[in-house]
C-alpha positions in Angstrom: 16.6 22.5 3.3 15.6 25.0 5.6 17.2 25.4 9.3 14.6 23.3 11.0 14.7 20.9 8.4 18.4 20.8 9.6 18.1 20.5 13.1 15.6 17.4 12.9 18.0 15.5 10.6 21.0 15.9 13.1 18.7 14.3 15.6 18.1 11.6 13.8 21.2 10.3 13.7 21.2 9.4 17.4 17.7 8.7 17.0 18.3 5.9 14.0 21.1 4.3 16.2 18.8 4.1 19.5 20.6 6.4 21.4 17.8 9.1 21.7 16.9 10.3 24.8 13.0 10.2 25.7 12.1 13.3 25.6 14.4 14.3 22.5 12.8 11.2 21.0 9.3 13.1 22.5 10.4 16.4 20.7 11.5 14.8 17.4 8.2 12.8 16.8 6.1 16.0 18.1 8.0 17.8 14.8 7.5 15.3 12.4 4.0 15.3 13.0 4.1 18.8 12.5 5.6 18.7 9.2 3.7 16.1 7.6 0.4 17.7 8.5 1.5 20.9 7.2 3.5 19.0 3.5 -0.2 17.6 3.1 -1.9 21.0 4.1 0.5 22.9 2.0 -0.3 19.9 -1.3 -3.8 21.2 -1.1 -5.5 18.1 1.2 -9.0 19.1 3.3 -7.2 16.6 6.0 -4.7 14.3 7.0 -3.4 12.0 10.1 0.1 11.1 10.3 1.8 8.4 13.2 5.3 7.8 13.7 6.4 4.7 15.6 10.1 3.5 17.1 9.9 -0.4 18.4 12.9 -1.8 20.2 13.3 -5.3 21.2 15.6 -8.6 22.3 14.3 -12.3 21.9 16.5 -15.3 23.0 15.7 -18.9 23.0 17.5 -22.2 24.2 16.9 -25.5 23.9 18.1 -28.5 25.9 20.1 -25.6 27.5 22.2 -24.8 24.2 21.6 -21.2 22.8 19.7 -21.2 19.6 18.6 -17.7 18.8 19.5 -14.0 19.8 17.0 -11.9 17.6 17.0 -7.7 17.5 14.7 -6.0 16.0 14.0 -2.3 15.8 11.4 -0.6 13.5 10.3 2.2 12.5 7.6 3.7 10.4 5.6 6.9 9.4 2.1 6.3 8.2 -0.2 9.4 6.8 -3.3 9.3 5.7 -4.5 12.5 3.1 -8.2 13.1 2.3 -9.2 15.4 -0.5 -12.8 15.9 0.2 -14.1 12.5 1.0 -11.3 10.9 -1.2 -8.7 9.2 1.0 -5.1 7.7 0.1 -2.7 6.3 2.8 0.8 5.9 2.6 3.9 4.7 4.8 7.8 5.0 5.2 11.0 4.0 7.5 12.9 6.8 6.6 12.5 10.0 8.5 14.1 12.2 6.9 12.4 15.5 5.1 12.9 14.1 1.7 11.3 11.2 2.4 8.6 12.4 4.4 7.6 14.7 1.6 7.7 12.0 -1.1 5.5 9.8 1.3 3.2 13.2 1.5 3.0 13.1 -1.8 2.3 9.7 -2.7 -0.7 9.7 -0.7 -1.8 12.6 -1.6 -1.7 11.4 -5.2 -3.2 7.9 -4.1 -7.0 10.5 -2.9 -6.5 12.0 -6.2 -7.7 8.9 -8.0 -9.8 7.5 -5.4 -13.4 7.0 -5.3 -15.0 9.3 -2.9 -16.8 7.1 -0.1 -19.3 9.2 2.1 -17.9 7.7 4.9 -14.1 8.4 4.9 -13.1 11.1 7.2 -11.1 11.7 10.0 -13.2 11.6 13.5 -15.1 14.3 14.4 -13.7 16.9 16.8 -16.0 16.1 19.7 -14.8 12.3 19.7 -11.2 12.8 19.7 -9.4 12.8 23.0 -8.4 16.3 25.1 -4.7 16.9 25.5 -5.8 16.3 28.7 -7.0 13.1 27.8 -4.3 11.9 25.7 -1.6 12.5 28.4 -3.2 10.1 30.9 -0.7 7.9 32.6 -1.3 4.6 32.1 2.0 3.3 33.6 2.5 1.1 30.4 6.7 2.0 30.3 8.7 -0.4 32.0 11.7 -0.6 30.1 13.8 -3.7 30.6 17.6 -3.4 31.2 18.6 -7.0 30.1 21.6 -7.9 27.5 21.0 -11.2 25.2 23.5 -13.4 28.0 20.8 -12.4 30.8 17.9 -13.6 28.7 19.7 -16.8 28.0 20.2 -17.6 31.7 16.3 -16.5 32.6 15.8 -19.1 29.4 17.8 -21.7 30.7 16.6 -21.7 34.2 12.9 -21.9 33.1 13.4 -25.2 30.9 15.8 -26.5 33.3 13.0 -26.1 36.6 10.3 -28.0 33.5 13.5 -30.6 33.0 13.5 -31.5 36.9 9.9 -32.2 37.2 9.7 -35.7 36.5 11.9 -38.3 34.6 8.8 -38.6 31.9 10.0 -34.6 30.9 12.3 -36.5 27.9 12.7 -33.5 25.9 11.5 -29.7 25.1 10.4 -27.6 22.4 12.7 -25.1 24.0 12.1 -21.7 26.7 12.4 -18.0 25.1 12.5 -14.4 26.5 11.3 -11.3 24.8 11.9 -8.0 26.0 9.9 -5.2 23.6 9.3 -1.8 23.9 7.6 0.9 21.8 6.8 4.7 21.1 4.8 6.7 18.6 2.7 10.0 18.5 0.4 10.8 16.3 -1.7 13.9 14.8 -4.1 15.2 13.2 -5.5 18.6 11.3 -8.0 18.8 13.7 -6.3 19.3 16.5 -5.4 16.1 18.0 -2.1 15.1 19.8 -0.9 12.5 21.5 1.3 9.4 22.3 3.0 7.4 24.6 5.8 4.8 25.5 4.8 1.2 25.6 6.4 -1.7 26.9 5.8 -6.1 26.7 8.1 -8.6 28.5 7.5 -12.7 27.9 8.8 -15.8 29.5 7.7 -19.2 28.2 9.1 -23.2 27.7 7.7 -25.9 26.0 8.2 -29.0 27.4 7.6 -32.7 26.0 6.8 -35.7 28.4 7.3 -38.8 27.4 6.0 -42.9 28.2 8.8 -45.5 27.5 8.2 -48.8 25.8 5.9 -49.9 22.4 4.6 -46.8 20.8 6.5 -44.6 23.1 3.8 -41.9 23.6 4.9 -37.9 23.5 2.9 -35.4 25.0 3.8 -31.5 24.5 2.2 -28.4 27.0 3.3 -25.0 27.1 3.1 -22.2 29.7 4.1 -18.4 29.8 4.2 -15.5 31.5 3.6 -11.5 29.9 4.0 -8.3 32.1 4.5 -4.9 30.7 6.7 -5.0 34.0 9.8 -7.3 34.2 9.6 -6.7 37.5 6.3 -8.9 37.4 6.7 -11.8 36.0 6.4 -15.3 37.1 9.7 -16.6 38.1 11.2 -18.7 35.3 11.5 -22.1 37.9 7.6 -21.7 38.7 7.0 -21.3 34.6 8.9 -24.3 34.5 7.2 -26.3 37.0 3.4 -25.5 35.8 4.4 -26.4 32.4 5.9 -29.8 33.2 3.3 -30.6 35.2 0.5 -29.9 31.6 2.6 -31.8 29.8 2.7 -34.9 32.4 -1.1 -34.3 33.3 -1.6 -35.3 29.7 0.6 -38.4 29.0 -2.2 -41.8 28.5 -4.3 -39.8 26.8 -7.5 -41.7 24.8 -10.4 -40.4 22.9 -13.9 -40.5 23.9 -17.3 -41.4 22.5 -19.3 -39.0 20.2 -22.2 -37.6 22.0 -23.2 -34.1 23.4 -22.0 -33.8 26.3 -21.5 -30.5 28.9 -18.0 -28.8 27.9 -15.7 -26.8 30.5 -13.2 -24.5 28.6 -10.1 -23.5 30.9 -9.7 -20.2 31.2 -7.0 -19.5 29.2 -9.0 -20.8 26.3 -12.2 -19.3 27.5 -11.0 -15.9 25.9 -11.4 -17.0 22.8 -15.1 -17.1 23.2 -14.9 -13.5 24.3 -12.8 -12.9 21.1 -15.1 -14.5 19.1 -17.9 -12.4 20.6 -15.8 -9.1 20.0 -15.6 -10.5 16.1 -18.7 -10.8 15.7 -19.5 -7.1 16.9 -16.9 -4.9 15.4 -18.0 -2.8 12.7 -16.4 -4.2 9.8 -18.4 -7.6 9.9 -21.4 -5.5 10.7 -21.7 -3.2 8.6 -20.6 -5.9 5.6 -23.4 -8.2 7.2 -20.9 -10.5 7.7 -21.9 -11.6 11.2 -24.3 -13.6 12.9 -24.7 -10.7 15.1 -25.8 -8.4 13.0 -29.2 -5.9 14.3 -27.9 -7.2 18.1 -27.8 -3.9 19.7 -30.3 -4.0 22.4 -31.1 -7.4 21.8 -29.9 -10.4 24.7 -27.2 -12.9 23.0 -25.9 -14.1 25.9 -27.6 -15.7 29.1 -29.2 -13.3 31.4 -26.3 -13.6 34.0 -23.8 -12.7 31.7 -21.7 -9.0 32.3 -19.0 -8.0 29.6 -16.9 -4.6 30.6 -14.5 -2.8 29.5 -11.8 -0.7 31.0 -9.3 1.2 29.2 -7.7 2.8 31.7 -6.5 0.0 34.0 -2.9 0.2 34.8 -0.5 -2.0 33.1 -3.2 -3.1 31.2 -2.4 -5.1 28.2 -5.5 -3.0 26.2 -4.7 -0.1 27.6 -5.0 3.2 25.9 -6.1 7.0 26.6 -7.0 7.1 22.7 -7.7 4.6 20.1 -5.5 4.3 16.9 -7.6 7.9 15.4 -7.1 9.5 18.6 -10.7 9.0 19.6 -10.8 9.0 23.5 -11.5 5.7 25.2 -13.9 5.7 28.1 -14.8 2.1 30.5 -18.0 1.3 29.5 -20.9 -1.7 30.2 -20.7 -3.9 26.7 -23.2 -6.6 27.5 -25.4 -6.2 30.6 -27.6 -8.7 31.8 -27.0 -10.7 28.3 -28.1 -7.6 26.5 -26.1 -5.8 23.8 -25.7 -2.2 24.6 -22.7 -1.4 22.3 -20.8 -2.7 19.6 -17.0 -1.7 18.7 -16.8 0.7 15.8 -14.2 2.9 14.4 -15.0 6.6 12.9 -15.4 4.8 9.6 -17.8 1.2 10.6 -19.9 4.0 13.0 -20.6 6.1 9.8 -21.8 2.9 7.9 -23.5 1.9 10.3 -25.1 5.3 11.3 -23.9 5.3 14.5 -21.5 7.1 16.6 -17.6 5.7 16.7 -16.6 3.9 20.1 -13.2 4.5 20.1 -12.2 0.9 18.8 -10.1 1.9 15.8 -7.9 -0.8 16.6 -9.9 -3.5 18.7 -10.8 -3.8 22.3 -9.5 -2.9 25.0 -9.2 -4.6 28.6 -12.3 -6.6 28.4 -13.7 -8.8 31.3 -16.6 -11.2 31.3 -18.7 -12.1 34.4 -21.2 -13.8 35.7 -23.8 -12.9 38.5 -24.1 -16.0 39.6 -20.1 -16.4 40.5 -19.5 -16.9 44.0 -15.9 -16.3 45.3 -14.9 -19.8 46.3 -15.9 -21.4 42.5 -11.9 -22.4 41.6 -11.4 -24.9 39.2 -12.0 -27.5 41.5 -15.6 -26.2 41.9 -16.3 -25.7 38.4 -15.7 -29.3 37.6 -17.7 -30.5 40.1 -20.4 -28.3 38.3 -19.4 -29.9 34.8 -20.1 -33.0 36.3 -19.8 -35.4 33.7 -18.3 -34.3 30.2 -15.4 -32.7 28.5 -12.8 -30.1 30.2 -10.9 -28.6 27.8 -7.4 -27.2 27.6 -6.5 -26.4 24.1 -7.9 -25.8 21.0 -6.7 -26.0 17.6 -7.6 -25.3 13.7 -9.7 -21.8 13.2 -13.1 -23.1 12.4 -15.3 -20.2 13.0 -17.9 -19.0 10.7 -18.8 -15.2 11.5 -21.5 -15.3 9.1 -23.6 -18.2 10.2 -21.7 -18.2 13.8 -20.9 -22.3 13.1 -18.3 -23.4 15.6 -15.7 -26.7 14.9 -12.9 -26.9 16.7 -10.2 -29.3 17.5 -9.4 -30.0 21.0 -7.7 -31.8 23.9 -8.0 -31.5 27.9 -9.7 -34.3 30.0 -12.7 -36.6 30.4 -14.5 -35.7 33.8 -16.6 -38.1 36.0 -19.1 -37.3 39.1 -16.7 -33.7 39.2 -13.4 -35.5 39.1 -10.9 -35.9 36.2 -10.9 -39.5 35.0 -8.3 -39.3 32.4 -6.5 -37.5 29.5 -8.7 -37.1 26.3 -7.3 -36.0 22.6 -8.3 -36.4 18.9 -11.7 -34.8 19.8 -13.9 -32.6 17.8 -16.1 -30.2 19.8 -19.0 -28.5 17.7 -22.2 -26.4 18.1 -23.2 -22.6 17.3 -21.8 -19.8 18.4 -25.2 -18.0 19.0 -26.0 -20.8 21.0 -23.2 -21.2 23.0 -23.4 -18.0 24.4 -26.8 -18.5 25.5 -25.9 -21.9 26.8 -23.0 -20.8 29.0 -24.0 -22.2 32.6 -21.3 -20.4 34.9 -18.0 -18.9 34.9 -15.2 -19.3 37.8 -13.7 -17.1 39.9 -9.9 -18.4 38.2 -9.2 -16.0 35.7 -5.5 -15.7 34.6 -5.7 -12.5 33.6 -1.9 -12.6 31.1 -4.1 -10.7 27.5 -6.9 -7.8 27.2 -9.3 -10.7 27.7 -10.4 -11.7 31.1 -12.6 -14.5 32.2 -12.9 -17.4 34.5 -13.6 -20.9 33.0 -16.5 -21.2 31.0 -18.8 -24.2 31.2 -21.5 -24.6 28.2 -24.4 -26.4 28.6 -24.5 -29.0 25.6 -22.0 -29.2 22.4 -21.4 -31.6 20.1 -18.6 -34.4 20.7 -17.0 -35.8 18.1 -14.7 -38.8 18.9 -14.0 -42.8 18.8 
């Protein structure tokens, strides 16, 4: 072992036990990058791309005010990639130390070796990946927390106790939980890429069950959170509290409702999942595998004409934030859909090249997406957008994952509430709501001004035209 060899493994001592300082952790992740790219360099490989990752974190739960779990976790791992050629083998270890870097080295080096070459393997090309410049944007993503496990407890504690004090019907809970995370890694490359950064996610949520007395005794469960790379941030644990007592009260008598096709309102916070769905459907793998309904759509309109999807990468605090994506391809904000129309998809080095196309910088997924509508005006709260559901189903949850990507066949379980002339009439669960996916997104009518804006996935509420109901 030679002297430098030395000098990293006396840092990693401190560095193993989380005492590290940030820019010695800064210095000893810049060198281990260095020395894997060189081990694979020195084992013969064309190219290689190595990332080294610390995360740090504290979860506590309670329920019915009792402690139930105190959970630490810290991980760490070093993941290189080797290509010989256009031969490629990938391997990954928690132990930094030289020895075990270079067996890593060598394992995936040894992986290429008997690898079938694919024409499309490759690290990025040198134009795509991000400046050092680039990479070192500050995205203000590092809010580290300073709380100890009896801290969380009491945030915990507070929040059930505010959903306990609701209502008499708020019987029971499922229990509140805090989560404090945070994260590093920096990564490399042969050609000449750098960068990484500090991360950090904080979370406050309770569960809480209401409850009807007598024959049958009805139980009714809601949930409601808050998530802020800032502590600083988030909701206060009484008004989590609150909001989620009040769900899970809003949603005691429920019945079902006749099958039909009816107009369907999906809250926001559920609303996102028809942007995910969107975002599946146009990512490189199912494209280039043909395994979308989307498939050809670039340049083609999927969605109604008064439908906007953008994406910003570069928002502060943002939960998809990122200077690069996870090959160190620089992200840029960028017009998805416009007017309904497709005017890019979300590829990685390796879909783009199947594709023949240019990468996107999504090795990794989206980032920071919004969906809007033209036709939103500023005062269209909930309260307006059921007014223009009218008559049919507002939904508030969803469950089960039937989604087809291929055919774009939608089936979902769901509960929320039965609206009349723009007002809620009643509760509504053991529903079905069906259609396609393709049409859906064509159908969509309008989209609020209430975004709850907690993910990467913004939107208001999104009402559909027509789906299937399947009920009583």
């Amino acid at each position: 072992m030679d002297s430098q060899d030395s000098s990293i493994e006396e840092k990693l001592v401190p560095f193993v036990e989380g005492a590290l300082a940030e820019a010695d952790r800064r210095e000893v992740f810049q060198q281990i990058v260095e020395d894997t790219l060189a081990a694979a360099r020195k084992l013969g490989a064309s190219d290689a791309g190595v990332e080294i990752s610390e995360g740090v974190g504290l979860s506590v739960s309670v329920r019915k005010g009792e402690l139930e779990n105190v959970e630490r976790n810290r991980d760490k791992s070093l993941a290189v990639g080797v290509y010989i050629g256009q031969r490629r083998g990938n391997a990954s270890t928690s132990d930094f130390s030289p020895a075990a870097i270079a067996q890593t080295v060598r394992a995936a080096y040894d992986i290429a070796r008997f690898t079938a070459e694919d024409p499309a393997a490759g690290l990025p090309d040198a134009a795509d990946l991000a400046t050092t410049a680039e990479a070192e944007r500050d995205l203000d993503l590092f809010h580290p927390w300073d709380i100890d496990a009896a801290q969380a407890a009491e945030l915990a504690r507070r929040c059930e106790a505010a959903a306990l004090a609701v209502d008499c019907r708020i019987t029971n809970s499922e229990g509140a939980g805090v989560s404090a995370q945070q994260a590093h890694f920096w990564a490399g490359n042969t050609r000449g890429f750098r960068g990484g950064y500090a991360s950090s996610r904080h979370y406050l949520s309770v569960s809480p069950i209401a409850s009807l007395p007598g024959r049958g005794r009805e139980m009714q469960r809601d949930a409601w959170y808050s998530s802020m790379r800032d502590a600083a941030e988030l909701a206060s644990p009484e008004a989590v509290g609150r909001y989620a007592a009040e769900r899970a009260l809003s949603r005691l008598k429920s019945r079902r409702v006749r099958t039909g096709e009816v107009p369907v309102l999906f809250e926001s916070t559920v609303a996102a999942g028809l942007l995910g769905a969107y975002v599946q459907a146009t990512s490189g793998g199912a494209l280039y595998r043909k395994a979308s309904f989307l498939h050809g759509s670039l340049g083609q309109e999927v969605l109604a004409p008064h439908l906007d999807i953008v994406e910003d990468p570069h928002q502060p605090k943002g939960k998809g934030s990122a200077p690069f994506d996870d090959e160190g391809v620089r992200t840029t904000p960028r017009r998805v859909v416009a007017g309904g129309v497709v005017q890019s998809y979300f590829l990685s080095s390796y879909s783009a090249r199947k594709l023949g196309l240019r990468t996107t910088g999504h090795a990794g997924g989206s980032q920071n997406l919004a969906m809007t509508s033209r036709l939103t005006a500023p005062g269209d709260d909930l309260e307006a957008m059921l007014r223009k559901l009218h008559r049919g189903l507002f939904v508030t949850e969803l469950m089960g994952q039937g989604v087809n990507y291929v055919t774009g066949d939608y089936s979902r379980g769901a509960a929320g509430f039965w609206v009349e002339d723009g007002r809620i009439v009643h509760p509504v669960h053991e529903v079905t709501i069906a259609g396609n996916l393709r049409e859906m997104f064509k159908a969509i009518a309008a989209i609020g001004a209430d975004v709850y804006q907690q993910g990467s996935k913004s939107v208001g509420s999104v009402l559909v035209e027509r789906m299937k109901l399947a009920g009583a």
